[in-house]
VOVEX-475208 format. One record per residue: x, y, z of N, C-alpha, C in turn; residue number from 1. Coordinates in steps of 0.05 Angstrom, whole numbers, padded with zeros to 5 digits. Layout:
BEGIN
{site {X Y Z} {X Y Z} {X Y Z} NUM},
...
END
This chain:
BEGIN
{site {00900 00366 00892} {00881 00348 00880} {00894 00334 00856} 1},
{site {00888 00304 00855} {00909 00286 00839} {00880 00289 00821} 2},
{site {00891 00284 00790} {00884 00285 00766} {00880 00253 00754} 3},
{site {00853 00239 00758} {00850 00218 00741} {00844 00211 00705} 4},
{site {00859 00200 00694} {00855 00191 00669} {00849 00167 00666} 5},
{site {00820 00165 00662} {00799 00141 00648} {00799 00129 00622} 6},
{site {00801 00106 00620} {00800 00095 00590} {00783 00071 00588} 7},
{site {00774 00072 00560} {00753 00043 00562} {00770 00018 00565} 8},
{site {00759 00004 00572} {00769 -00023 00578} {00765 -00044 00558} 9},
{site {00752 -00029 00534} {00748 -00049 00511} {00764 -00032 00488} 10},
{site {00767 -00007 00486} {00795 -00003 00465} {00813 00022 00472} 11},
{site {00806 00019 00501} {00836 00034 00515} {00834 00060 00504} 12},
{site {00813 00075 00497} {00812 00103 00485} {00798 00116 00507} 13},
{site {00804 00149 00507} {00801 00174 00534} {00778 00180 00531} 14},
{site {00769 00171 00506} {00752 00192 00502} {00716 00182 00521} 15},
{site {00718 00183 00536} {00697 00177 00557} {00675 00201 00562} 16},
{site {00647 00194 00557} {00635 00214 00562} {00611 00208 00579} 17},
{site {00601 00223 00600} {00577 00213 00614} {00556 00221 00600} 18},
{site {00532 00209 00594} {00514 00219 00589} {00485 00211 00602} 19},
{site {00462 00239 00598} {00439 00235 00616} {00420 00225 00592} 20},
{site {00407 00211 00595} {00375 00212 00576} {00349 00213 00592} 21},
{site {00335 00229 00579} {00312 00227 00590} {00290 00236 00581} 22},
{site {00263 00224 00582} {00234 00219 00567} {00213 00235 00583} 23},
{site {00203 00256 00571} {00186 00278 00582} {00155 00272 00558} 24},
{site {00138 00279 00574} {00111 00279 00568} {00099 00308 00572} 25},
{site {00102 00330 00546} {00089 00351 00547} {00059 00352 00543} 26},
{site {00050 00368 00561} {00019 00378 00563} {00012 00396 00554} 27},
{site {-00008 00408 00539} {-00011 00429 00524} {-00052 00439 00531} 28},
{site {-00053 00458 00543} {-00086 00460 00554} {-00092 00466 00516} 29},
{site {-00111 00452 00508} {-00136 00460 00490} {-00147 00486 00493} 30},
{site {-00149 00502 00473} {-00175 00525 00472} {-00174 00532 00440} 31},
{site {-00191 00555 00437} {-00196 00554 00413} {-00178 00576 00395} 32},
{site {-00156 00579 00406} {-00133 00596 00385} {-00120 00564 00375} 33},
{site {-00090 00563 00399} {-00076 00546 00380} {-00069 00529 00406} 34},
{site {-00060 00498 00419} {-00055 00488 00433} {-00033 00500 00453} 35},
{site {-00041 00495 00488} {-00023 00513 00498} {-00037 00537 00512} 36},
{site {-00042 00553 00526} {-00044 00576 00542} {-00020 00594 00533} 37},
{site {00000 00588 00529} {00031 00601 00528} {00024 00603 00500} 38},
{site {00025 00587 00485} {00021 00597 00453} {-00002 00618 00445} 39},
{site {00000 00631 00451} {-00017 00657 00437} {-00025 00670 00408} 40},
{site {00005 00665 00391} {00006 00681 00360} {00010 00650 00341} 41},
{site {00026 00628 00356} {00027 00614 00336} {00046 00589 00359} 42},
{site {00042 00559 00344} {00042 00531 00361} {00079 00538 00366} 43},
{site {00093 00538 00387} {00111 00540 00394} {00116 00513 00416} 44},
{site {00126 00483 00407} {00130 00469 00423} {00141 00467 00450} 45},
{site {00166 00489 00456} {00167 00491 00471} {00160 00508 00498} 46},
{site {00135 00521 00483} {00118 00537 00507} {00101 00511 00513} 47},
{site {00100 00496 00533} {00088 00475 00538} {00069 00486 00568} 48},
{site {00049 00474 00573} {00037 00474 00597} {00049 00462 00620} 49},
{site {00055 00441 00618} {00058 00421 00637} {00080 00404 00621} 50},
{site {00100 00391 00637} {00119 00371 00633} {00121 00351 00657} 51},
{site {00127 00324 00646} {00135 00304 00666} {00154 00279 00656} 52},
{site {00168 00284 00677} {00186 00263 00658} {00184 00230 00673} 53},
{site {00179 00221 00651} {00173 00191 00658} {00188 00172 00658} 54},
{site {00222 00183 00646} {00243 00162 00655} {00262 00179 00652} 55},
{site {00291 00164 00659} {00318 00170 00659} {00332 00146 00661} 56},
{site {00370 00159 00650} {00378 00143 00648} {00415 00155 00649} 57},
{site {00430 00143 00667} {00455 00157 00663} {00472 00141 00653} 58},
{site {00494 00138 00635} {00512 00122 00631} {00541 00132 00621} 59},
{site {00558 00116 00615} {00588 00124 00609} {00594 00106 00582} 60},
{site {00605 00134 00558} {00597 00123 00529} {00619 00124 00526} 61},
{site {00642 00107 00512} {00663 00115 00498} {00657 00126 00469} 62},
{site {00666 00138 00454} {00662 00156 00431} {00680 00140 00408} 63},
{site {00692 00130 00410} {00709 00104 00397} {00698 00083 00392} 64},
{site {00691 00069 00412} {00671 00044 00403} {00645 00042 00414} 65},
{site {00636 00062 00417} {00608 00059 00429} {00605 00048 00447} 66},
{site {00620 00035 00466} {00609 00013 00485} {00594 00030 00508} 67},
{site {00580 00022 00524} {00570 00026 00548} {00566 00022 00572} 68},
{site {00572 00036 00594} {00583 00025 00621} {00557 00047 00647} 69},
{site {00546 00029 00656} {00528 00036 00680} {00543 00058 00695} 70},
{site {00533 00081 00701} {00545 00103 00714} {00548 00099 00740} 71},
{site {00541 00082 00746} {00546 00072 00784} {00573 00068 00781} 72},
{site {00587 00053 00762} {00608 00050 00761} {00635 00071 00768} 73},
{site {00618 00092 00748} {00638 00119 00757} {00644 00123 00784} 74},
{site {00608 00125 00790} {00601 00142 00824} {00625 00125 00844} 75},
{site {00622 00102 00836} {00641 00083 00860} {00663 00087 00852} 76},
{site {00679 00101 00840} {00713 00104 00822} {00714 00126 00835} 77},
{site {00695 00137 00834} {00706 00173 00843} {00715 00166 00871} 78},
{site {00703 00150 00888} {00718 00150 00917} {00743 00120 00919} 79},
{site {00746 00113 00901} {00770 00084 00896} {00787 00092 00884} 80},
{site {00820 00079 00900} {00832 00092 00882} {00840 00067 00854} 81},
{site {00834 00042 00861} {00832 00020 00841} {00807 00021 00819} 82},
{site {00801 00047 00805} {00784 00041 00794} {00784 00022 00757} 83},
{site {00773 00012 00751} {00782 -00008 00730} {00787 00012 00717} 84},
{site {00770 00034 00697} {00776 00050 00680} {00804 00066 00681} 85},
{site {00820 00062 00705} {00839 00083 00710} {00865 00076 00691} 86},
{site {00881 00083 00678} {00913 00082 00673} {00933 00086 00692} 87},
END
């Protein structure tokens, strides 16, 4: 297995990182202790009822200049061997 090294294309630095984002909508049932069924002694955000996530987002960040590159881009590199990012 051959070993690729990626660089940005706007300041030629390695440092490339993928990253995920994504936007969740917690639900919490009402009653008369504290919000939550799961919260019992005291409000613990992440004992939640219900979660849904209502978006996402994947991309490729360089850590140098911030720029940002659509992760499709990767997906199609991983099977090319011309991929732009490559050295």
């Amino acid at each position: 297995m051959s070993t690729k090294n990626y660089s940005c294309p706007v300041c030629k630095s390695k440092d490339l990182y993928l990253k995920h984002e994504a936007s969740y909508v917690y639900s919490y049932i009402l009653d008369s202790d504290v919000p939550g069924m799961k919260n019992t002694e005291i409000f613990s955000p992440f004992l939640y009822d219900r979660r849904e996530q209502t978006e996402s987002s994947e991309y490729i960040e360089c850590e140098k200049c911030k720029s940002r590159f659509q992760s499709d881009v990767l997906y199609g590199a991983l099977n090319e061997s011309d991929f732009t990012f490559y050295d």
